[in-house]
C-alpha atoms as one frame of an Amber mdcrd trajectory, in Angstrom:
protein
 -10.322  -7.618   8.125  -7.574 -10.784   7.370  -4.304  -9.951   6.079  -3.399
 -13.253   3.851  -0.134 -11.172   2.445   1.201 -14.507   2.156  -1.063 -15.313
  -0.709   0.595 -14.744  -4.089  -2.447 -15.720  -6.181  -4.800 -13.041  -7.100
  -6.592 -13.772  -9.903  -9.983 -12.656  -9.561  -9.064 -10.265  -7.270  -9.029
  -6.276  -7.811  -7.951  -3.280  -5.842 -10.945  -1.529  -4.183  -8.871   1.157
  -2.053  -5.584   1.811  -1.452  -4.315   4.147   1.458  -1.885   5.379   3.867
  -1.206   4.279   7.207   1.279   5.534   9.428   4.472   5.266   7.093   3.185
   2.648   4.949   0.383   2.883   1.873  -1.696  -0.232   2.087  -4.361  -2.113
  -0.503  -7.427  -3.564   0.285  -8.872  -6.024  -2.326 -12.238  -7.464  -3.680
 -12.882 -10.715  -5.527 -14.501  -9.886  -8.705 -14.127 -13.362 -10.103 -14.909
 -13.035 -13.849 -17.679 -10.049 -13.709 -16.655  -7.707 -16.004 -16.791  -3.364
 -15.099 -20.113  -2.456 -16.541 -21.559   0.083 -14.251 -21.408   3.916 -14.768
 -18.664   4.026 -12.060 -16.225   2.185 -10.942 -17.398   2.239  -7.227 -20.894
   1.156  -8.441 -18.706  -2.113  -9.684 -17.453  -2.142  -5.858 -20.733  -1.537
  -4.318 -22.000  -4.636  -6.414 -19.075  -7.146  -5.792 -19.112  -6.456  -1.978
 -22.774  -7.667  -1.869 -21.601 -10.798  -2.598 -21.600 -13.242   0.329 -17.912
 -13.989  -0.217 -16.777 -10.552  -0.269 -18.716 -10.153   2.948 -16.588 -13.063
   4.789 -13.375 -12.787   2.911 -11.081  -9.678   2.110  -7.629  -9.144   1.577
  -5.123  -6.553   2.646  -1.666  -6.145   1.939   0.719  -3.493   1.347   1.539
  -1.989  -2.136   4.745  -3.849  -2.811   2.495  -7.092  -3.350   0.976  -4.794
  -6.442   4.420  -5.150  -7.935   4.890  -8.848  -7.004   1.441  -9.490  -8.718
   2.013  -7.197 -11.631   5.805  -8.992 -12.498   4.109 -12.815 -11.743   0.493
 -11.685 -13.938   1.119  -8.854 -16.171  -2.010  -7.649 -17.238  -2.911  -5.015
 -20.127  -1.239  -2.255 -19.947  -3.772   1.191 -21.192  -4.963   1.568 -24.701
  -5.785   5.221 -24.305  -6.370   7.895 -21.206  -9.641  10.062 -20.943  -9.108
  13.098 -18.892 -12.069  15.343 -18.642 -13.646  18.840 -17.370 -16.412  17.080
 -15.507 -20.109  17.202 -16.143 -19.060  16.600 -20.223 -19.773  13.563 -21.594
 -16.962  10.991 -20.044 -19.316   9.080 -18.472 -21.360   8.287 -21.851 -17.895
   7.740 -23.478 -16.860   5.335 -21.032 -20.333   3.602 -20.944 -19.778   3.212
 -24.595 -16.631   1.428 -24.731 -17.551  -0.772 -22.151 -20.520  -1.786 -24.174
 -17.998  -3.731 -26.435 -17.172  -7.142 -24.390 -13.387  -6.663 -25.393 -12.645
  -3.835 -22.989 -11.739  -3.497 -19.364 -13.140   0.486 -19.105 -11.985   2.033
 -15.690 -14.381   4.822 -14.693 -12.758   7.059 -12.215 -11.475   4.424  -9.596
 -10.126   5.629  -6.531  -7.346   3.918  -5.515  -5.880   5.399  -8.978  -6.446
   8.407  -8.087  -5.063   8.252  -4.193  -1.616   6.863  -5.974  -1.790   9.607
  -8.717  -2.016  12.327  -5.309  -0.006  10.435  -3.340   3.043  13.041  -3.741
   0.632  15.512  -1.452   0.785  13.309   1.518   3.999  11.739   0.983   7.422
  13.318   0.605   9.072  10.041  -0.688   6.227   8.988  -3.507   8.428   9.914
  -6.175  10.730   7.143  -5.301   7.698   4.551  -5.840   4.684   6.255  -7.538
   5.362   5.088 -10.790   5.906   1.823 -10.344   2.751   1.420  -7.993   0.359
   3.084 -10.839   1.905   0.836 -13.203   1.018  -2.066 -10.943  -2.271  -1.068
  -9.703  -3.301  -1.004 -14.278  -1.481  -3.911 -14.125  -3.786  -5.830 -11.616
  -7.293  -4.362 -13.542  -5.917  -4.974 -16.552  -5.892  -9.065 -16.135  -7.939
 -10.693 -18.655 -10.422 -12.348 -16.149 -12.619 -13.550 -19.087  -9.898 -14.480
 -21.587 -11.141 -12.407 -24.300  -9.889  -9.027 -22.766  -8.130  -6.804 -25.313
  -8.268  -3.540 -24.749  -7.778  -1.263 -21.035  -9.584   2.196 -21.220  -9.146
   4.639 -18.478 -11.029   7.367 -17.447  -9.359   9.682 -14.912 -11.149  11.995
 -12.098 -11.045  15.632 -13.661  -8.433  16.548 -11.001  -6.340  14.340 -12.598
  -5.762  17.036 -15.893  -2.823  18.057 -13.643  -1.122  14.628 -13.272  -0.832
  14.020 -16.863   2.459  14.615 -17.210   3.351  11.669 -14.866   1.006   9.502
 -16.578   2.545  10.920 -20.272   5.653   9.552 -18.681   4.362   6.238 -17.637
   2.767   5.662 -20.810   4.259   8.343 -23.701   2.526   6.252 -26.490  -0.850
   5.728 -25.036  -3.077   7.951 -26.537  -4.295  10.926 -24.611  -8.311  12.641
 -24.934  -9.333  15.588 -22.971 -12.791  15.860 -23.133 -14.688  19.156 -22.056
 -17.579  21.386 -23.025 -18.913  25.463 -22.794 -17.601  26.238 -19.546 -20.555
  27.887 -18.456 -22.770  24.499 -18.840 -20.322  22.947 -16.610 -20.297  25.646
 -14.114 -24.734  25.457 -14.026 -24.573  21.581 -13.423 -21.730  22.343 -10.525
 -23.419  24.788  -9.184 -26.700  23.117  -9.111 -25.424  19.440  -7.865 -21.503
  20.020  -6.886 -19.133  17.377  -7.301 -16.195  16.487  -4.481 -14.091  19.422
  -6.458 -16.493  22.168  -6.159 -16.480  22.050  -2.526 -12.887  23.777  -1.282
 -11.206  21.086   1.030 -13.548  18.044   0.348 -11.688  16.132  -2.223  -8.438
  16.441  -0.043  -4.623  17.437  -0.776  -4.581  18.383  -4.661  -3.141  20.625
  -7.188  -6.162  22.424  -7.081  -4.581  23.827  -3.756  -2.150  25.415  -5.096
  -3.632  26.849  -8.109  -6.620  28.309  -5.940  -4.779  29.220  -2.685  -7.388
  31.231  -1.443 -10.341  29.171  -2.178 -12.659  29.688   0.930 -12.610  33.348
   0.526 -14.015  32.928  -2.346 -17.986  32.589  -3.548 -19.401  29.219  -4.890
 -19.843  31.274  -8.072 -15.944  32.373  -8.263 -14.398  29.193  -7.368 -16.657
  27.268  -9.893 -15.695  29.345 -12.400 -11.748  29.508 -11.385 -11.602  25.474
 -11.009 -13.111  24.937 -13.860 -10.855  27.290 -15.643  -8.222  25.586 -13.968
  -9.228  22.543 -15.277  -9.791  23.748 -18.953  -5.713  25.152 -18.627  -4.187
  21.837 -17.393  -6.453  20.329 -20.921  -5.188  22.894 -22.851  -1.585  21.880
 -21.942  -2.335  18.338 -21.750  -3.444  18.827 -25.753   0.120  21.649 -26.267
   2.784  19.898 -24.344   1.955  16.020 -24.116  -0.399  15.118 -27.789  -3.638
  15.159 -26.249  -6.332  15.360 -28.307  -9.190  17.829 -27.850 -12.853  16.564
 -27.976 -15.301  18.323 -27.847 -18.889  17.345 -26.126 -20.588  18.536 -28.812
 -18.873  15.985 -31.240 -20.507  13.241 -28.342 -21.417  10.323 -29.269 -20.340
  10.292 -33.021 -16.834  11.298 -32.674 -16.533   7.778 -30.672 -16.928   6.259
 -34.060 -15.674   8.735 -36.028 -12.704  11.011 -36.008 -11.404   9.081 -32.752
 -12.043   5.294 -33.616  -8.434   4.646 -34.803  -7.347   6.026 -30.984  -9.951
   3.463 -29.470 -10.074   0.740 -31.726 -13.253   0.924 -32.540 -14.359  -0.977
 -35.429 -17.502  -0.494 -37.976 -19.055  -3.252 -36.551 -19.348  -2.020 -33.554
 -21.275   0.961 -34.548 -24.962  -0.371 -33.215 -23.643  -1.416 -30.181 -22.472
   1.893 -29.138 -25.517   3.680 -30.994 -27.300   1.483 -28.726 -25.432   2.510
 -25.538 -25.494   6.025 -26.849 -29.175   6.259 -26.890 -29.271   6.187 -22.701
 -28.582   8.022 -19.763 -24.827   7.635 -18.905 -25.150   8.121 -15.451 -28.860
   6.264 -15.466 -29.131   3.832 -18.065 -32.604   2.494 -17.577 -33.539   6.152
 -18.814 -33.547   7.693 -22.361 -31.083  10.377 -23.061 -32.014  13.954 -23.436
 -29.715  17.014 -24.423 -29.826  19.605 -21.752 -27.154  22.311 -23.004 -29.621
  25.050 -23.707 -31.615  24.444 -20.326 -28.366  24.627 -18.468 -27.830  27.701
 -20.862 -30.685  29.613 -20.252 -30.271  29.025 -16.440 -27.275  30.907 -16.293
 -27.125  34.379 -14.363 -25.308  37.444 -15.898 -23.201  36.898 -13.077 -22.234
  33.477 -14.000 -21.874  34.321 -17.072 -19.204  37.386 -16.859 -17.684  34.804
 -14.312 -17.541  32.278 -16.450 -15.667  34.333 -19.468 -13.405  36.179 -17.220
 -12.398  32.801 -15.237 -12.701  30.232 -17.987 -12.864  31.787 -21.652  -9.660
  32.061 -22.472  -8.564  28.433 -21.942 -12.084  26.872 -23.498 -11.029  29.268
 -26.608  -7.911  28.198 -26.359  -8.823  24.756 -26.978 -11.539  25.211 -29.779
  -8.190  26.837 -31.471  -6.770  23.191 -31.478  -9.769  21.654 -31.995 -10.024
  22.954 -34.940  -6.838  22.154 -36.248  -7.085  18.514 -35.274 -10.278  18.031
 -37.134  -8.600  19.855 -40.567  -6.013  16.605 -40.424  -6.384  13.832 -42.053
  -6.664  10.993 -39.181  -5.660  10.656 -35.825  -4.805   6.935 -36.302
């Protein structure tokens, strides 16, 4: 792969991956021209755009400082709200909603995000330029590539719960959703297809180390339960310490237009569009969508299920409790 670092110009462009190597973190970049993120993920997006007999002759690589250099000479949107989640509850149709309306850039879980927002796990000095790099890496997907660009949603890995606070930081007025669901449905779908978290040591250096020290003792039923409980705490204090908002799955897809549309700009126009959207498969959108809480119910063990409460209850209650608040106010606009 070319490095063209001397190439200022990178409209068009967008970072695919960013990484370390040796001493120095590095990007590599796609040309995305003017297609907009539509896909489920954003890697499905990447898988797309390198099909493209360009990206398949041309790349570019350069290191991170030329983030910054592009973000000060092409600022680009800066967020409109975050979306952390539990995983496995609804942030996929969420962000498959709002990027049903043409005027949003929707990020859905992109990588090199999420390598900068762990980068303090494999580098001692990140805190010296972590900030400013996740500032410039929004920076560079927010760029209106169409023109009509008004709005940058972000959904986060689930992981991610536990960076919040540096992203409260970055952003303190960007509003701030924690999705999640019964812990115990989360916990079936995990056990029965596991994602990179419910594996111990396959996502890679996270604060899900240090919460769950002594993971690989542990059963596949135990550390579900524990990492998802993990993940319901650093919601709950997402929601207690920083204004995030709780959301239930269960209030999916009508609290989109309803309680939260102020927080997303969502407009009553726009309510076919995303009943429309709504009406499919996040995750496969040629297919219909079906409700599958009670079937992931009724699959549960009575050992899941004590596991579950005795792991996970007490933050999932915990954030019902200010649930319920929230939806006793008046608006969250």
């Amino acid at each position: 792969m070319a490095s063209v670092t001397a190439m200022s110009d990178f409209s068009g462009w967008m970072p695919i991956r960013v990484w370390r190597q040796a001493a120095e973190w590095r990007v590599d970049w796609c040309w995305f021209g003017e297609r907009r993120l539509t896909r489920p993920f954003f890697r499905d997006d990447v898988d797309d755009a390198l099909r493209l007999p360009f990206n398949q002759a041309f790349r570019r690589e350069t290191g991170i400082q030329v983030l910054r250099d592009w973000q000060a000479a092409s600022p680009g949107l800066a967020p409109a709200a975050l979306i952390f989640h539990a995983s496995r509850c609804g942030s996929t149709l969420m962000a498959q909603m709002l990027a049903g309306l043409p005027r949003n850039i929707v990020l859905s879980e992109p990588p090199p995000l999420d390598n900068l927002l762990r980068a303090h796990f494999l580098d001692a000095a990140a805190a010296d330029w972590q900030g400013r790099s996740i500032e410039a890496l929004l920076s560079a997907y927010g760029q209106r590539r169409l023109g009509t660009e008004q709005q940058l949603m972000v959904k986060l890995d689930a992981w991610n719960v536990f960076e919040a606070p540096l992203l409260a930081a970055l952003y303190p007025q960007v509003p701030r959703i924690f999705l999640y669901r019964d812990p115990l449905e989360i916990v079936v779908s995990q056990l029965r297809q596991p994602g990179m978290h419910r594996v111990p040591g396959l996502l890679g250096p996270s604060a899900l180390d240090r919460r769950l020290p002594d993971a690989h003792a542990m059963t596949p039923v135990e550390y579900s339960c524990r990492m998802i409980g993990e993940i319901l705490q650093g919601g709950l204090e997402l929601c207690r310490r920083h204004g995030g908002v709780a959301l239930n799955y269960s209030e999916l897809p009508g609290a989109v237009w309803g309680r939260l549309a102020g927080l997303l700009g969502v407009e009553d126009e726009d309510l076919a569009r995303l009943q429309a959207v709504a009406a499919f498969d996040a995750k496969q959108p040629s297919m219909w969508f079906t409700a599958d809480s009670q079937r992931k119910r009724d699959e549960a063990s009575e050992q899941v299920r004590a596991a579950v409460k005795c792991w996970a209850g007490e933050a999932y209650e915990g954030l019902e409790q200010l649930r319920r608040i929230e939806r006793t106010l008046p608006s969250h606009i």
